[in-house]
Residue, then its C-alpha position, 0 to 999 in steps of 0.5 A: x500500500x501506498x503512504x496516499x492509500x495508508x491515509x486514506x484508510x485511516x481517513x476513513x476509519x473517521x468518516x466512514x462513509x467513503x461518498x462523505x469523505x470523498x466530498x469533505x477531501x474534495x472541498x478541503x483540497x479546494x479551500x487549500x488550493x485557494x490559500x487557506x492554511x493547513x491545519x496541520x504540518x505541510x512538511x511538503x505534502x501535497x494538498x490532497x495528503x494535508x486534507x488526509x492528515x488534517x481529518x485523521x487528525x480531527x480537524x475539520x468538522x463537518x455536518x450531514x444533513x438529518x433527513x428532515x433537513x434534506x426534505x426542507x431543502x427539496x421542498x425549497x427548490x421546488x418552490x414557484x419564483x412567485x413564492x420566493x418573491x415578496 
């Protein structure tokens, strides 16, 4: 195993559902493309191994939506523009 597919097993053991991890990397690696600063030592590392690190380390939160949050969301969308308007 490489030392990318090591970390992100271990991601894994802390988020355990591999579409969530995969989105949570996916937005961290983004946000530290953009400038934002590790949370952990970079030591050269690439964005993608910091993310890794960053959430074995348990340094990101994260929310999943409750099924009552997510029905609310869909009720939202599906509203008419003359609902929406004032």
């Amino acid at each position: 195993m490489t030392m990318d597919n090591d970390l992100y097993e271990s991601a894994f053991a802390r988020v355990p559902n591999r579409f969530l991890l995969n989105t949570v990397l996916a937005k961290r690696v983004h946000q530290l493309n953009k400038g934002a600063p590790p949370m952990v030592e970079a030591n050269g590392s690439s964005f993608f191994e910091i993310a890794l690190r960053e959430i074995i380390a348990g340094k990101l939160q994260f929310h999943t939506a409750t099924p009552e949050e997510l029905k609310s969301q869909r009720e939202e969308v599906k509203k008419p523009e003359s609902e929406e308007k004032p």
